[in-house]
C-alpha positions in Angstrom: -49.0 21.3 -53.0 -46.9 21.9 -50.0 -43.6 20.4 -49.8 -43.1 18.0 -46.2 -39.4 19.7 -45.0 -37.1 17.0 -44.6 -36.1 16.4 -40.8 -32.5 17.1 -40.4 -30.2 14.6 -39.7 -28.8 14.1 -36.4 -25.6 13.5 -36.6 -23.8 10.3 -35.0 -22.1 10.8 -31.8 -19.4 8.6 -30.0 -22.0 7.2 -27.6 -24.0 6.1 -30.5 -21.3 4.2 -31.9 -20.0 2.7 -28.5 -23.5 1.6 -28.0 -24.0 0.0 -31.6 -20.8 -2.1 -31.2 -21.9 -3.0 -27.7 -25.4 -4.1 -29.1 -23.5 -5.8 -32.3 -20.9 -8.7 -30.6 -20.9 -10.2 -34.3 -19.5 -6.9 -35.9 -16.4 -7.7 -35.6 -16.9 -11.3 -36.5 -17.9 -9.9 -39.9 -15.7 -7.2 -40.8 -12.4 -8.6 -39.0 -10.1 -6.5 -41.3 -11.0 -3.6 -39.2 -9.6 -4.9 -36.5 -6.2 -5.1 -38.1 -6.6 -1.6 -39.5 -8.0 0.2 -36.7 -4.6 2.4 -35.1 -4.5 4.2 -32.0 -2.0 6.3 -30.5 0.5 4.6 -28.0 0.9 6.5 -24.2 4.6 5.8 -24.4 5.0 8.7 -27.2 3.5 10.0 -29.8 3.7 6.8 -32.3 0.4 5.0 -34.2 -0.3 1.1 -32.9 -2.6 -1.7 -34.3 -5.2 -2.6 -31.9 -3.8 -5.6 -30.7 -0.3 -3.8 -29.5 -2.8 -1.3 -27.4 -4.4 -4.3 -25.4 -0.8 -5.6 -25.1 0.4 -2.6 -23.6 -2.8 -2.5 -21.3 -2.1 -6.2 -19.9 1.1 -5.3 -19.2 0.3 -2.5 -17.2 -2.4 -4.0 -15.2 0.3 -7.0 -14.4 2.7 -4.4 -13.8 -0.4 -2.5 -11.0 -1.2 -6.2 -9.7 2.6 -7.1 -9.0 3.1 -3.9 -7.0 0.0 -4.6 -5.1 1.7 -7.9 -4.3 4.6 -6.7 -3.5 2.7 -3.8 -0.9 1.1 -6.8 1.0 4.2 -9.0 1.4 6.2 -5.8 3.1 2.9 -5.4 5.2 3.4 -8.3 5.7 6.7 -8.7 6.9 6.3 -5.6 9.1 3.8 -7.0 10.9 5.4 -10.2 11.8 8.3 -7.9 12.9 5.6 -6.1 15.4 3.9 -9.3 16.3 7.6 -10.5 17.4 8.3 -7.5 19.4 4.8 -7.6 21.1 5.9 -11.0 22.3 8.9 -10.2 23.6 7.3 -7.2 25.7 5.2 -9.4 26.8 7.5 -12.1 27.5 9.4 -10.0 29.9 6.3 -9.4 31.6 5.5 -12.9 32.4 9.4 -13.1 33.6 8.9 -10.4 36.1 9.1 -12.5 39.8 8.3 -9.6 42.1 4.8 -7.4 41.3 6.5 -4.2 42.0 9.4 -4.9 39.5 6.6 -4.4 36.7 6.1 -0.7 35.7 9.9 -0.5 35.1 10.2 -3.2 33.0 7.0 -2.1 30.9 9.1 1.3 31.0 12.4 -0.5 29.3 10.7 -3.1 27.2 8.6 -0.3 25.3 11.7 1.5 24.8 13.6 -0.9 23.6 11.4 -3.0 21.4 9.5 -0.1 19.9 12.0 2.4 20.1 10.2 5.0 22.2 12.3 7.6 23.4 10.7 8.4 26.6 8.1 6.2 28.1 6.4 6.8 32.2 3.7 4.5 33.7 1.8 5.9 36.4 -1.0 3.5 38.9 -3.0 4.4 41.6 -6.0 2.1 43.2 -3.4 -0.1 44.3 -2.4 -2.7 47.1 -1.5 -0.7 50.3 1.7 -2.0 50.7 2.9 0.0 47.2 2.0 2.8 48.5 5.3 4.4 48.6 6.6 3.5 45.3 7.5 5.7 42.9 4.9 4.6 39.9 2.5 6.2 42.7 3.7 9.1 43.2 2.7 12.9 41.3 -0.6 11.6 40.4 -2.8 14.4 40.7 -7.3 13.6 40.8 -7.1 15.8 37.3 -4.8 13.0 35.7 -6.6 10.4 36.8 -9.8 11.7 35.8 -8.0 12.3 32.5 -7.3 8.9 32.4 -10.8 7.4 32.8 -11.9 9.8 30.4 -9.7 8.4 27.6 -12.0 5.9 25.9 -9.3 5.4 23.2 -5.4 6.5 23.7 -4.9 10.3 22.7 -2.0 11.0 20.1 -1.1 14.0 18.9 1.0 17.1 20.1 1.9 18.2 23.0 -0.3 20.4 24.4 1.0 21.6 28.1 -0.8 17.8 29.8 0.0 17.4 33.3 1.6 13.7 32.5 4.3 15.2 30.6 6.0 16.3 33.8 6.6 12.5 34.7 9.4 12.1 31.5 13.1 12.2 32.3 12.7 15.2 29.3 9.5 17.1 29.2 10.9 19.5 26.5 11.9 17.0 24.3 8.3 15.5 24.1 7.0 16.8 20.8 4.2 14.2 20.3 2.3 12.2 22.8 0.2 9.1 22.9 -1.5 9.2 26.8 -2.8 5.4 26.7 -5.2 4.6 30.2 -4.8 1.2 31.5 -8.0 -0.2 33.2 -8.5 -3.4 35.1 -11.3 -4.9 32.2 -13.2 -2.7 29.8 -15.0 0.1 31.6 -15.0 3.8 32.7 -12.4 3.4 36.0 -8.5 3.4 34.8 -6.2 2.5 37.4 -3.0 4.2 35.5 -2.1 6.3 32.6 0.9 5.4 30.0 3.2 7.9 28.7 4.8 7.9 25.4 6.6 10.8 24.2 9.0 11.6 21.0 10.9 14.4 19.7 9.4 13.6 16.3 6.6 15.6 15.7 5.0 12.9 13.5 5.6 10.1 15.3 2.0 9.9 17.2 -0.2 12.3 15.4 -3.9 12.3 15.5 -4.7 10.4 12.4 -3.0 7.3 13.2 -4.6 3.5 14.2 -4.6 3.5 17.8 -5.3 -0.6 17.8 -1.9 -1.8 18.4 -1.6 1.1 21.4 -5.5 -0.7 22.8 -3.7 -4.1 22.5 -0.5 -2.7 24.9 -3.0 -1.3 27.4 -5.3 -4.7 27.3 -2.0 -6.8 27.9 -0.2 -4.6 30.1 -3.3 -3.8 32.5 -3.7 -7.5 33.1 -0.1 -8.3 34.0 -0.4 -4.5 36.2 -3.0 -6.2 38.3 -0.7 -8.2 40.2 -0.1 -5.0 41.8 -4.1 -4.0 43.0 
């Protein structure tokens, strides 16, 4: 008579156990001593901890996480209402310019000042003949203005040799650029071409939101058309 081998065991892994306990909620309901006797080791050294202590330490941490995400969004926060306030002012002294022609200047200082651009040029062309001679007119070549229209979004990043660069006070101090276009409403024709340079190569670089620089160019272009 032949014996029938004996299938070996397979032994238990750590999924099989997770898995059990997860498919047994009473377990621990019926052996609660285990709870108090179950150790693990503690991430702040090398020392043994019951159970409970572990969970402790792991609320604490995630209250810990949770208070520094709180703490991220209320210094977003406050920065933002420190841009929204400077936005306003900008556009403030916009509103406060009397004469038409006064208003590429004071775009010029306000940007300056309440952003803290270095060097800042506005250039217009397609406008009213009777600004014909002034200087926000003048040195704009067809190339730059069909650089402008092509600039669905505002360029930043380094400088790379553009034409517009000639227009700063201090071409050679113009590390990194941000070439917004200003158009009379949402469309392919601009009608001028911002400049913003600084000597910080990091200050506009190619992977940064461009939304604030759209909502200049939106608000600027409209108070610019006083001039067409």
């Amino acid at each position: 008579m032949m014996n029938t081998p004996i299938p070996a065991l397979t032994p238990l892994t750590e999924d099989d156990i997770v898995d059990f306990l997860l498919n047994t909620p009473d377990f621990f309901g019926r052996h609660a001593e285990v709870l108090s006797s179950v150790q693990l080791t503690s991430p702040h050294g090398n020392r043994a901890v019951s159970l409970q202590e572990r969970q402790a330490e792991m609320l604490r941490e995630k209250i810990k996480k949770l208070e520094q995400r709180v703490m991220d969004m209320v210094r977003h926060g406050n920065e933002n209402l420190v841009i929204v306030d400077r936005l306003q002012r900008w556009a403030r002294s916009l509103l406060l310019a009397t004469a038409p022609q006064d208003l590429p200047q004071a775009m010029v200082e306000e940007l300056q000042a309440q952003f803290l651009v270095p060097q800042v040029e506005i250039k217009l062309w397609g406008l009213n003949e009777a600004y014909a001679d002034a200087p926000f007119t003048q040195g704009v070549s067809s190339d730059v203005k069909s650089l402008a229209s092509s600039l669905m979004a505002p360029y930043c990043g380094p400088n790379a040799g553009f034409e517009p660069v000639s227009w700063l006070p201090e071409p050679g101090a113009a590390a990194s650029l941000a070439l917004v276009a200003l158009r009379p409403a949402p469309g392919p024709q601009a009608f001028g071409l911002m400049v913003l340079a600084s000597s910080d190569p990091e200050r506009f670089h190619p992977d940064m939101s461009t939304d604030f620089l759209e909502r200049l160019a939106e608000l600027g272009s409209a108070a610019l058309l006083r001039l067409r």
